[in-house]
HTML snippet that shows the backbone in 3Dmol.js (N, CA, C, O; Angstrom):
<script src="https://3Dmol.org/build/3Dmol-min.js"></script>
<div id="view" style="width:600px;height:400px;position:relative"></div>
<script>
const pdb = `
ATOM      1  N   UNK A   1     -34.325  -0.182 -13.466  1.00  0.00           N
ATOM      2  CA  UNK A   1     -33.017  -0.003 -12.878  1.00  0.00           C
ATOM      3  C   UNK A   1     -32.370   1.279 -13.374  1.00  0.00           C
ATOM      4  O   UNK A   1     -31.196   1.349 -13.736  1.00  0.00           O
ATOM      5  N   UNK A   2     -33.312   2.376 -13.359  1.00  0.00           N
ATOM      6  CA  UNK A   2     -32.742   3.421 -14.068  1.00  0.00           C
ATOM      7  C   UNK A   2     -31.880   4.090 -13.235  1.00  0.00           C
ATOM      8  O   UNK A   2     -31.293   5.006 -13.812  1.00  0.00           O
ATOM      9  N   UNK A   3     -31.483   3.885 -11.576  1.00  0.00           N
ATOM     10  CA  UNK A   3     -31.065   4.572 -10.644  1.00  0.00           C
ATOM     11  C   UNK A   3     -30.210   3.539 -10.101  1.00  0.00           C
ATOM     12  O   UNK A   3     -30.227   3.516  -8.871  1.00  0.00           O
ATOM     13  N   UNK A   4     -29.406   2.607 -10.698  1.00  0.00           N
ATOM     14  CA  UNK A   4     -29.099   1.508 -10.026  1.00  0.00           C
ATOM     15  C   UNK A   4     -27.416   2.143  -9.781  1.00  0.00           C
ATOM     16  O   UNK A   4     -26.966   3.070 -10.456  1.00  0.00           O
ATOM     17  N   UNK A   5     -26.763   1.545  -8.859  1.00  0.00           N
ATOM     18  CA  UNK A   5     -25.341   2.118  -9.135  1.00  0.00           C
ATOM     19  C   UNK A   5     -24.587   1.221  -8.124  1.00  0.00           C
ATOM     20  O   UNK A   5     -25.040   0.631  -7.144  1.00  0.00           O
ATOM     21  N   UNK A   6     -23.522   1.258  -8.529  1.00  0.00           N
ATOM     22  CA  UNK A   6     -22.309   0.486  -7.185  1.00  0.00           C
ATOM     23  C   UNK A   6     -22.345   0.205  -6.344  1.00  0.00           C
ATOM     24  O   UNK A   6     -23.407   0.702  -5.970  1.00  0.00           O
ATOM     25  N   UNK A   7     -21.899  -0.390  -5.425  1.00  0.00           N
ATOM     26  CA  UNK A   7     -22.013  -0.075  -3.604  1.00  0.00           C
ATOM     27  C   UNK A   7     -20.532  -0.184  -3.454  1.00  0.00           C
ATOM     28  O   UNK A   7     -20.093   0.298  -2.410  1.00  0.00           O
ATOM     29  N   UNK A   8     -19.649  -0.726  -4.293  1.00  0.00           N
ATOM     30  CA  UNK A   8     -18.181  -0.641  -3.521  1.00  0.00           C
ATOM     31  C   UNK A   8     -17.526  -0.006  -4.977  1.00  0.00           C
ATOM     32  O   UNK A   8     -17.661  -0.349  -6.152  1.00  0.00           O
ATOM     33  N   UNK A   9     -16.777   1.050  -4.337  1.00  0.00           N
ATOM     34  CA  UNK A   9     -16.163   1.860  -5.376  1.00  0.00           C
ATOM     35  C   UNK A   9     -14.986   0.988  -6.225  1.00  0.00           C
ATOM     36  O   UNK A   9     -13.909   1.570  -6.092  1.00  0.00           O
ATOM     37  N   UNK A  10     -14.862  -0.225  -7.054  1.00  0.00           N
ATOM     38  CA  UNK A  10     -13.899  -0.852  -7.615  1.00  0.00           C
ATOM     39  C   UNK A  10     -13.851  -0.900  -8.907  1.00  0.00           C
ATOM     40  O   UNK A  10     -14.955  -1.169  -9.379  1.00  0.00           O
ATOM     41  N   UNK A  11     -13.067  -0.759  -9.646  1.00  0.00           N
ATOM     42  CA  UNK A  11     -13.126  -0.640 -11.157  1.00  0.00           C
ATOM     43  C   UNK A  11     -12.549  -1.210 -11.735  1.00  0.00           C
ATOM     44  O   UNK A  11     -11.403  -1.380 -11.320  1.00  0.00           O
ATOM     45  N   UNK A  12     -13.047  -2.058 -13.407  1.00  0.00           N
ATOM     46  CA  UNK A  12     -11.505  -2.716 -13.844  1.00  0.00           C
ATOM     47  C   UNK A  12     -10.462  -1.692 -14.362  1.00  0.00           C
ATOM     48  O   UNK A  12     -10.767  -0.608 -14.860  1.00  0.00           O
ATOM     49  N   UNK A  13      -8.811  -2.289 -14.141  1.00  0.00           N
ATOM     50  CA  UNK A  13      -8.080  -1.192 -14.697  1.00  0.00           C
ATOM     51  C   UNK A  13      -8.487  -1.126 -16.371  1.00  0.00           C
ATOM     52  O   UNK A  13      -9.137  -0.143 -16.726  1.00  0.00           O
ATOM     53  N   UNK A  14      -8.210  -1.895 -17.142  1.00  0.00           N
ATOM     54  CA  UNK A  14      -8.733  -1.414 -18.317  1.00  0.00           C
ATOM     55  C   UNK A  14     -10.084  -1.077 -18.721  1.00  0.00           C
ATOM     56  O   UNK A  14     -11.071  -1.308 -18.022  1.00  0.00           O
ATOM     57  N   UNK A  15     -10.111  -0.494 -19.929  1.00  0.00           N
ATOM     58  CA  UNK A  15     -11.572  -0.151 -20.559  1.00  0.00           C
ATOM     59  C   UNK A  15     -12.292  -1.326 -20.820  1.00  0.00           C
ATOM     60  O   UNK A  15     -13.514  -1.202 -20.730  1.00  0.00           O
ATOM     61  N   UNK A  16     -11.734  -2.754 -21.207  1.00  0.00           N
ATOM     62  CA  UNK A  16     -12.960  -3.845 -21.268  1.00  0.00           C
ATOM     63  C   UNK A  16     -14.074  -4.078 -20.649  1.00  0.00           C
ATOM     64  O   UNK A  16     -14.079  -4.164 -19.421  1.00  0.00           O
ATOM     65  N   UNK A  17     -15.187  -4.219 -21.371  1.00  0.00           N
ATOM     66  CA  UNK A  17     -16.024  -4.389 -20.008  1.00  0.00           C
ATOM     67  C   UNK A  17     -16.403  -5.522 -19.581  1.00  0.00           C
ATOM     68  O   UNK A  17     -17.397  -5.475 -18.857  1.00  0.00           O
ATOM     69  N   UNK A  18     -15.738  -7.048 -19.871  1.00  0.00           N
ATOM     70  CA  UNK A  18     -15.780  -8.085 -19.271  1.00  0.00           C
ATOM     71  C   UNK A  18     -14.636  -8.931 -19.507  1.00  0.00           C
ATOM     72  O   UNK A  18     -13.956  -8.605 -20.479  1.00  0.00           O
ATOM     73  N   UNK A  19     -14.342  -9.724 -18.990  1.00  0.00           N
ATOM     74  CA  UNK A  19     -13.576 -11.474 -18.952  1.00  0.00           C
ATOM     75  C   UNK A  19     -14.452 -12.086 -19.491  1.00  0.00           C
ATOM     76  O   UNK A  19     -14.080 -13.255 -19.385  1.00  0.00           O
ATOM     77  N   UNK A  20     -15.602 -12.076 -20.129  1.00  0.00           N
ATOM     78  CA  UNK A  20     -16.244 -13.384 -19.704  1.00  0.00           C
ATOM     79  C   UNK A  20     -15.989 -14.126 -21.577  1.00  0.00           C
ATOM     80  O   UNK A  20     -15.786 -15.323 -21.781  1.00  0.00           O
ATOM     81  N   UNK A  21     -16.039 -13.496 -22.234  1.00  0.00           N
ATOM     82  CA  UNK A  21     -15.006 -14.324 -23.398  1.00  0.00           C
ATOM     83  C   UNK A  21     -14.179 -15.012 -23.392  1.00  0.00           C
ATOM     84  O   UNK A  21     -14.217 -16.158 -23.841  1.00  0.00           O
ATOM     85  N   UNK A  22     -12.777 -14.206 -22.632  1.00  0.00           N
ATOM     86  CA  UNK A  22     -11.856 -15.257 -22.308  1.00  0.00           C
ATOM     87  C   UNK A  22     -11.995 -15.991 -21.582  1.00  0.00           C
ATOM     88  O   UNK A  22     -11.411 -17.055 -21.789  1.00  0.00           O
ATOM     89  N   UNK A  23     -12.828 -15.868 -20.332  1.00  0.00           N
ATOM     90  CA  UNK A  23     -13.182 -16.882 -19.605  1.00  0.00           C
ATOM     91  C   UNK A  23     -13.967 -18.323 -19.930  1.00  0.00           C
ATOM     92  O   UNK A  23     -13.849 -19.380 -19.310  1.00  0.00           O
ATOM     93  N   UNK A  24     -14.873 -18.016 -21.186  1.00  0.00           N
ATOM     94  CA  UNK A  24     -15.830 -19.228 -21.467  1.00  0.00           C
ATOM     95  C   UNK A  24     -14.487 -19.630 -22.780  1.00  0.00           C
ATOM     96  O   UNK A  24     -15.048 -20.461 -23.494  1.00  0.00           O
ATOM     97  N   UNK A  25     -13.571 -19.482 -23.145  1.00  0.00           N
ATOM     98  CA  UNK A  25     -12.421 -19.713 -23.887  1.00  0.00           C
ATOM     99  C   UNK A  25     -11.451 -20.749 -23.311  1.00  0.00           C
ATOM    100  O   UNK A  25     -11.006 -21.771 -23.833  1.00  0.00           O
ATOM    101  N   UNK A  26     -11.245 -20.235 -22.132  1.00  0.00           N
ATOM    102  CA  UNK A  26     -10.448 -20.784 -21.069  1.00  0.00           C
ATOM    103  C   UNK A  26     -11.267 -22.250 -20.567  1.00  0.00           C
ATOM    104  O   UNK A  26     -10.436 -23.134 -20.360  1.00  0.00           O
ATOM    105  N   UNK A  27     -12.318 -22.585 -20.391  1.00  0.00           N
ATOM    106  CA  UNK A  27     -12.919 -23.086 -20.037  1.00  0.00           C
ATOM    107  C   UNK A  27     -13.131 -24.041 -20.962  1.00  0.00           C
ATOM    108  O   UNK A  27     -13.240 -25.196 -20.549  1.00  0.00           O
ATOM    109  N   UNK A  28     -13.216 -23.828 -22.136  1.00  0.00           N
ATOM    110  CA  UNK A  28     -13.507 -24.770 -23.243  1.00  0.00           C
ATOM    111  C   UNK A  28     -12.496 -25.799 -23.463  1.00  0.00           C
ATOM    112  O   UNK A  28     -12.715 -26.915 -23.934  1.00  0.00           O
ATOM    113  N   UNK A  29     -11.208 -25.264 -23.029  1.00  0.00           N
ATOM    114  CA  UNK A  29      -9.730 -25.207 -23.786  1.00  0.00           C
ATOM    115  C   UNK A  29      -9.175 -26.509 -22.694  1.00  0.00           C
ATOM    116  O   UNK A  29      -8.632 -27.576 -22.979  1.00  0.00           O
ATOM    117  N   UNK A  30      -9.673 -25.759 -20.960  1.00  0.00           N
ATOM    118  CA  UNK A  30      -9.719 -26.874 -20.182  1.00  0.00           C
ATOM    119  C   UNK A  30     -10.583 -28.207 -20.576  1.00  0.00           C
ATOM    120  O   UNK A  30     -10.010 -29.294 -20.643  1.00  0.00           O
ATOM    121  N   UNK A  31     -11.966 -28.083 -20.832  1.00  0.00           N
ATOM    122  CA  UNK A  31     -12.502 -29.267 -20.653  1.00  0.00           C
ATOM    123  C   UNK A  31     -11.901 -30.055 -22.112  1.00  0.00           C
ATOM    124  O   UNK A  31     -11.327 -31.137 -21.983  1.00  0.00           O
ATOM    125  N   UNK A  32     -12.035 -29.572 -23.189  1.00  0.00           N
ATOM    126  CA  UNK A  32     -11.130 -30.067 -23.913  1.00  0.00           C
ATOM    127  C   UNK A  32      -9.528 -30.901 -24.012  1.00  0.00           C
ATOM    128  O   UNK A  32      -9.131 -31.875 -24.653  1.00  0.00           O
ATOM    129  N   UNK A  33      -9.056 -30.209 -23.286  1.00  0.00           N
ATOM    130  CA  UNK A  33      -7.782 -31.390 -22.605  1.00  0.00           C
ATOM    131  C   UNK A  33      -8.172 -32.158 -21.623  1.00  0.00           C
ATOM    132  O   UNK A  33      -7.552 -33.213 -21.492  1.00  0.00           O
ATOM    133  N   UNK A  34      -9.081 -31.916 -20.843  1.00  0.00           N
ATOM    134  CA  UNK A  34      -9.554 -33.269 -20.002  1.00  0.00           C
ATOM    135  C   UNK A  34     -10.213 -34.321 -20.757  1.00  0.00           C
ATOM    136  O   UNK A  34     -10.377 -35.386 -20.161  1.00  0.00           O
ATOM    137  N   UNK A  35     -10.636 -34.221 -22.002  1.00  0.00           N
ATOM    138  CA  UNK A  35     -11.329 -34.980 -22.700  1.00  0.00           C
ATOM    139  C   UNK A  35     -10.668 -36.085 -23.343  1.00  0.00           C
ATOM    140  O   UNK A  35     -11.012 -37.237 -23.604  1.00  0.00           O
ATOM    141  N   UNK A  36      -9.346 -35.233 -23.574  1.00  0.00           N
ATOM    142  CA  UNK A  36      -8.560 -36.064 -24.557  1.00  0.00           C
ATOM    143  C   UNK A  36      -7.543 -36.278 -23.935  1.00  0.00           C
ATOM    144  O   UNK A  36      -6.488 -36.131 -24.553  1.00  0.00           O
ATOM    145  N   UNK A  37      -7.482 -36.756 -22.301  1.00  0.00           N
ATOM    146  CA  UNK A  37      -6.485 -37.770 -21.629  1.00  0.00           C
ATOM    147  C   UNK A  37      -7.188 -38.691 -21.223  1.00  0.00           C
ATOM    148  O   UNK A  37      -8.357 -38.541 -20.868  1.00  0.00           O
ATOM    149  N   UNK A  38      -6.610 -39.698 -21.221  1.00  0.00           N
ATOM    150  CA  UNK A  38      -6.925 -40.827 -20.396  1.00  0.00           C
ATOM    151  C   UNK A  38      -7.371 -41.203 -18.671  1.00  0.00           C
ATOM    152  O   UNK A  38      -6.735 -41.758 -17.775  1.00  0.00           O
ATOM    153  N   UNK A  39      -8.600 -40.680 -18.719  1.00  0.00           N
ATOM    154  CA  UNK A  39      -8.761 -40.536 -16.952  1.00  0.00           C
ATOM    155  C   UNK A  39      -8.393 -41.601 -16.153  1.00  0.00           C
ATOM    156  O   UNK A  39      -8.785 -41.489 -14.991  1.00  0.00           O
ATOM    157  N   UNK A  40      -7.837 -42.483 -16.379  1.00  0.00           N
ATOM    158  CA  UNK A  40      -7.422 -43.948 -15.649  1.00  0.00           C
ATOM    159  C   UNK A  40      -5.954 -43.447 -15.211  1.00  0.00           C
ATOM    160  O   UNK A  40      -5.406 -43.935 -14.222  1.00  0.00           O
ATOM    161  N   UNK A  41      -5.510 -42.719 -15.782  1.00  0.00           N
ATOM    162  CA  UNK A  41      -4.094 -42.367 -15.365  1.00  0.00           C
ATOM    163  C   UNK A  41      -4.403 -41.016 -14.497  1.00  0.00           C
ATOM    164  O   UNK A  41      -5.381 -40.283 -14.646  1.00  0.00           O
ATOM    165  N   UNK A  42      -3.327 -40.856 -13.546  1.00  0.00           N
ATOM    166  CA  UNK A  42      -3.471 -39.891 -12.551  1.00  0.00           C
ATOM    167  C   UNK A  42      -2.351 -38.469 -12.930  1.00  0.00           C
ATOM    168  O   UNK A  42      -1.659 -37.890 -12.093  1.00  0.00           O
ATOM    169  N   UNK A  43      -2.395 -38.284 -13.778  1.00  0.00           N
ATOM    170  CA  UNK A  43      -1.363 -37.352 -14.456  1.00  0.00           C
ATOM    171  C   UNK A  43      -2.453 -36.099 -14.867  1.00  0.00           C
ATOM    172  O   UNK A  43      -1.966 -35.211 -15.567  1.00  0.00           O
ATOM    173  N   UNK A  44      -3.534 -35.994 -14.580  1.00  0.00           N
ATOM    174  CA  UNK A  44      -4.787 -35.325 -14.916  1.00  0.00           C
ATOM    175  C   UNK A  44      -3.843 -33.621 -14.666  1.00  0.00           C
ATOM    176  O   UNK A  44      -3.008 -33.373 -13.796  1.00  0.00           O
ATOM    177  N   UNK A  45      -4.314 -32.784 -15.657  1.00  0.00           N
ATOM    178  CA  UNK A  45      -3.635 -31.848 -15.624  1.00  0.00           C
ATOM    179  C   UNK A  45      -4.296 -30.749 -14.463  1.00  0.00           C
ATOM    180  O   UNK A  45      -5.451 -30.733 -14.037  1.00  0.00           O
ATOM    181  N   UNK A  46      -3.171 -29.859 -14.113  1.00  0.00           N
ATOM    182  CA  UNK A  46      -4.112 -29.180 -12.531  1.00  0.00           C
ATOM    183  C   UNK A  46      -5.333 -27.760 -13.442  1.00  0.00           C
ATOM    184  O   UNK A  46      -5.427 -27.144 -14.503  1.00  0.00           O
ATOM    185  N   UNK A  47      -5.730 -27.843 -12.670  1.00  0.00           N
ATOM    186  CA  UNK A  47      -6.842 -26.939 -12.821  1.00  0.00           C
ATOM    187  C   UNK A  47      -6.460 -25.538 -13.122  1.00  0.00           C
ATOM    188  O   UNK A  47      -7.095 -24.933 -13.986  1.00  0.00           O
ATOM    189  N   UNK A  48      -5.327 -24.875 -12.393  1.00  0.00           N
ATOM    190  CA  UNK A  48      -4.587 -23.856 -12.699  1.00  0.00           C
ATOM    191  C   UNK A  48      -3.385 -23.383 -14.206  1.00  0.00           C
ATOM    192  O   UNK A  48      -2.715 -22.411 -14.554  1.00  0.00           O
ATOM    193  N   UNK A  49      -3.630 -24.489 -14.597  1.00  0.00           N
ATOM    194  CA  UNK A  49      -2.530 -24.984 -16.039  1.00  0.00           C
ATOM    195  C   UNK A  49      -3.679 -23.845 -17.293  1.00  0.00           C
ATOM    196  O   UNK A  49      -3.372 -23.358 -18.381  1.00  0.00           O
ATOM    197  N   UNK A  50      -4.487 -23.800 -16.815  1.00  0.00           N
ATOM    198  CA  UNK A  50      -5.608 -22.819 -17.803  1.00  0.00           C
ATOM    199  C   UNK A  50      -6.037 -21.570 -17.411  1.00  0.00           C
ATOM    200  O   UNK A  50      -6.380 -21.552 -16.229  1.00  0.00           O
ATOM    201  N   UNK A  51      -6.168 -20.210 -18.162  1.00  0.00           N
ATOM    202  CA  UNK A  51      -6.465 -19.397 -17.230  1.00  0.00           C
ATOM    203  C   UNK A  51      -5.622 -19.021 -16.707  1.00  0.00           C
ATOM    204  O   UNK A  51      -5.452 -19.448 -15.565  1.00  0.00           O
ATOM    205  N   UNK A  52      -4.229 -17.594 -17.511  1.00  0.00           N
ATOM    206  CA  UNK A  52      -3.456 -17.330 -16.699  1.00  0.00           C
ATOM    207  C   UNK A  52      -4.213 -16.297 -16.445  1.00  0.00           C
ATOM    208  O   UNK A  52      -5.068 -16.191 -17.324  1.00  0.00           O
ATOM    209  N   UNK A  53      -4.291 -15.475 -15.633  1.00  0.00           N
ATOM    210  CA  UNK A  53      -4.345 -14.139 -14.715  1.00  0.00           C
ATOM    211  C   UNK A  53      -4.106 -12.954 -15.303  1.00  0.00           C
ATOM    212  O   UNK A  53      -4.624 -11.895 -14.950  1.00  0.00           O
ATOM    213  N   UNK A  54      -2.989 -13.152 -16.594  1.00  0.00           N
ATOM    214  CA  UNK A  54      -2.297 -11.854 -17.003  1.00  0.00           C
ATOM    215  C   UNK A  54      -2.816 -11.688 -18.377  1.00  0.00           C
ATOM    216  O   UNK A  54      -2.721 -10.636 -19.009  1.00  0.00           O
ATOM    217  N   UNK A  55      -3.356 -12.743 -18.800  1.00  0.00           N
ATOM    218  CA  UNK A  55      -3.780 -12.910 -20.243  1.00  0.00           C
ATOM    219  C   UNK A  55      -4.883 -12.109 -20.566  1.00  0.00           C
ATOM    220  O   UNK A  55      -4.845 -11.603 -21.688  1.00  0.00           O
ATOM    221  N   UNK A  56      -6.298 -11.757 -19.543  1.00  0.00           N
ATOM    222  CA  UNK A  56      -7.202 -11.105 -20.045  1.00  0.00           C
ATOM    223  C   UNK A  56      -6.508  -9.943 -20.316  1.00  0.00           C
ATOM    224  O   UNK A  56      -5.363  -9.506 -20.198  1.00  0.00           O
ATOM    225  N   UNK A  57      -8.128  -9.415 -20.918  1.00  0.00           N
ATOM    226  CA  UNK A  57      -8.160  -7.827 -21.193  1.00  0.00           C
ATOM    227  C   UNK A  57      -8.582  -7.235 -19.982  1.00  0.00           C
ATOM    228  O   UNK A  57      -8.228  -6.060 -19.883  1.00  0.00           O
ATOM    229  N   UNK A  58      -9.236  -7.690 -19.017  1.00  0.00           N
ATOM    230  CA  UNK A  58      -9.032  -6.861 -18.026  1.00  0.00           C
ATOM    231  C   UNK A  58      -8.298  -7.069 -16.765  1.00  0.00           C
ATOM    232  O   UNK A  58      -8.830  -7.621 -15.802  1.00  0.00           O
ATOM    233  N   UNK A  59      -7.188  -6.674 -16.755  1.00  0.00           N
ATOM    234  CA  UNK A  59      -6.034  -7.079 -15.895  1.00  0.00           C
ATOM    235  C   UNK A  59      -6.383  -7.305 -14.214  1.00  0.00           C
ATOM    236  O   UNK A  59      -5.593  -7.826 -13.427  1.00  0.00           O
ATOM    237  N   UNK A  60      -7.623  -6.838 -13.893  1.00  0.00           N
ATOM    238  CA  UNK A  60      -7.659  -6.847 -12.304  1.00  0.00           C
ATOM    239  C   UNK A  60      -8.791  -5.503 -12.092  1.00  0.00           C
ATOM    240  O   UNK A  60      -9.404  -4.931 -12.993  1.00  0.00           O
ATOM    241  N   UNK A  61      -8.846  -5.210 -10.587  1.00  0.00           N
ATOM    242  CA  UNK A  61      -9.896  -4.440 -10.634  1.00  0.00           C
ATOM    243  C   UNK A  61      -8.803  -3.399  -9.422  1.00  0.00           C
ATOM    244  O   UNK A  61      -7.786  -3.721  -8.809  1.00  0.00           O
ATOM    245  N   UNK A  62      -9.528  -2.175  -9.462  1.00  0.00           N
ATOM    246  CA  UNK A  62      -8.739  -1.164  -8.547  1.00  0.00           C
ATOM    247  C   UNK A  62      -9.481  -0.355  -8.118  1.00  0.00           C
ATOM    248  O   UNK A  62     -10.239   0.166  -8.936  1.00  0.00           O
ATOM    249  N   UNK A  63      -9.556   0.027  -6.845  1.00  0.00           N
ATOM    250  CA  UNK A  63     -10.755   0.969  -6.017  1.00  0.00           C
ATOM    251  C   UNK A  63     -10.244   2.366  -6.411  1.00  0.00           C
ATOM    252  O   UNK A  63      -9.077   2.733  -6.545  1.00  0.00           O
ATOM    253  N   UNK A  64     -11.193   2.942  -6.539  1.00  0.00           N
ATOM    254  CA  UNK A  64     -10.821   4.726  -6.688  1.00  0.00           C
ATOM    255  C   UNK A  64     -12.076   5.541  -5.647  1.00  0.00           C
ATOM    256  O   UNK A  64     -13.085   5.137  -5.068  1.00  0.00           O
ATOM    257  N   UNK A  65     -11.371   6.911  -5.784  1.00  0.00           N
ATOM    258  CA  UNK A  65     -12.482   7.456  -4.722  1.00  0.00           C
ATOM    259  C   UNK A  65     -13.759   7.859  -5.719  1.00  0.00           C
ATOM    260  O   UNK A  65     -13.644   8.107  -6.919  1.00  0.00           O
ATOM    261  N   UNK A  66     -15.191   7.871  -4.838  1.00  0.00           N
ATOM    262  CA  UNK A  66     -16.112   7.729  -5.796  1.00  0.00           C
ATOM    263  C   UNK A  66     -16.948   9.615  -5.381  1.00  0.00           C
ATOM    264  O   UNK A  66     -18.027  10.118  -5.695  1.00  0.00           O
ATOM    265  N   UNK A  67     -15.806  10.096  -4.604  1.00  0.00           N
ATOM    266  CA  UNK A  67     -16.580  11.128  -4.367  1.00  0.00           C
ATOM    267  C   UNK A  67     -15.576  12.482  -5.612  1.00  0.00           C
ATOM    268  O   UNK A  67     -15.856  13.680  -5.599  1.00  0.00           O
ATOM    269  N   UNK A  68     -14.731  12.012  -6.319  1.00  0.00           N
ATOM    270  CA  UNK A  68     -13.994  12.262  -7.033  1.00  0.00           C
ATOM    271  C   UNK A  68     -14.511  12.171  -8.542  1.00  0.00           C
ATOM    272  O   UNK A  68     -14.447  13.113  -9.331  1.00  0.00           O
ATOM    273  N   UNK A  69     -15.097  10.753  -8.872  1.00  0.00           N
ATOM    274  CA  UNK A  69     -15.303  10.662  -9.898  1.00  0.00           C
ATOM    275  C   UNK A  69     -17.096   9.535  -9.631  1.00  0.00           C
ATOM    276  O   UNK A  69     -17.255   8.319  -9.730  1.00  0.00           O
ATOM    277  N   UNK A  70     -17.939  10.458  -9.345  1.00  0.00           N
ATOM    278  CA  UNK A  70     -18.809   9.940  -8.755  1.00  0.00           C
ATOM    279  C   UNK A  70     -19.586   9.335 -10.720  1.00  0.00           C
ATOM    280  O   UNK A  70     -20.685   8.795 -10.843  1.00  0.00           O
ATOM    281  N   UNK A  71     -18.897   9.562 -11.581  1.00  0.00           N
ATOM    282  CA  UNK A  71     -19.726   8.901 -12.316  1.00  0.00           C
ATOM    283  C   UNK A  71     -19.992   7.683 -12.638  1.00  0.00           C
ATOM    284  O   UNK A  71     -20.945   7.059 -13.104  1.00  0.00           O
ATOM    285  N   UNK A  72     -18.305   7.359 -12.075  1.00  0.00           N
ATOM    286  CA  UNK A  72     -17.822   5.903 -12.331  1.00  0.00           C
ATOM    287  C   UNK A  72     -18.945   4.795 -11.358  1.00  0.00           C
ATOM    288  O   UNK A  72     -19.106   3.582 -11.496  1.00  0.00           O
ATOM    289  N   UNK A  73     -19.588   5.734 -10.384  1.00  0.00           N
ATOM    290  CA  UNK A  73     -20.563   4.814  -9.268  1.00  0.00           C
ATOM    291  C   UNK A  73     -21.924   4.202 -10.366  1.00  0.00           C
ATOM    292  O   UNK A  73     -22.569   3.225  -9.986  1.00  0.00           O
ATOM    293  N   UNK A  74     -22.236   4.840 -11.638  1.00  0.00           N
ATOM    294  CA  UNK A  74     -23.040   4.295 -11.830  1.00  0.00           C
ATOM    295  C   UNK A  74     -22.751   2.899 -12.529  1.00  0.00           C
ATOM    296  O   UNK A  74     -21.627   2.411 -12.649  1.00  0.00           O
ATOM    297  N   UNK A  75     -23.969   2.314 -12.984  1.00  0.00           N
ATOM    298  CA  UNK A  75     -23.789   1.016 -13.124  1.00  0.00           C
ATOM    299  C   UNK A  75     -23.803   1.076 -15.043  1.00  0.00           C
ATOM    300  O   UNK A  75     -23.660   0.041 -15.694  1.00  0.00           O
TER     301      UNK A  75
END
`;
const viewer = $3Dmol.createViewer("view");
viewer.addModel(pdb, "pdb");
viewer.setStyle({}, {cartoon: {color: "spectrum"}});
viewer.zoomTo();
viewer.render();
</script>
């Protein structure tokens, strides 16, 4: 894959180069409070209660032109 590169010019805004920490964090944190309620009761917390949006390190992703900064196309 020495030639491998992008196909859609999108980038994260920050320098991190993944979620996936906070994400397997987030995930833990959920199944962990599902563990320790009582599933007989319907008060089950929503799925969205974990995992805010604003919390990672990488805030979102943003297209730039790639004929500008064609380095960013590689992988």
């Amino acid at each position: 894959m020495s030639r491998s590169h992008r196909k859609t010019p999108i980038i994260g805004v920050t320098k991190a180069p993944s979620d996936k920490s906070f994400k397997t964090s987030e995930h833990r944190r959920a199944r962990r409070a599902l563990n320790q309620i009582d599933l007989t009761a319907d008060d089950a917390p929503h799925e969205k209660q974990f995992g805010d949006p604003w919390r990672p390190d990488k805030d979102g992703k943003h297209p730039f032109d790639p004929k500008e900064c064609p380095e960013l196309m590689r992988k």
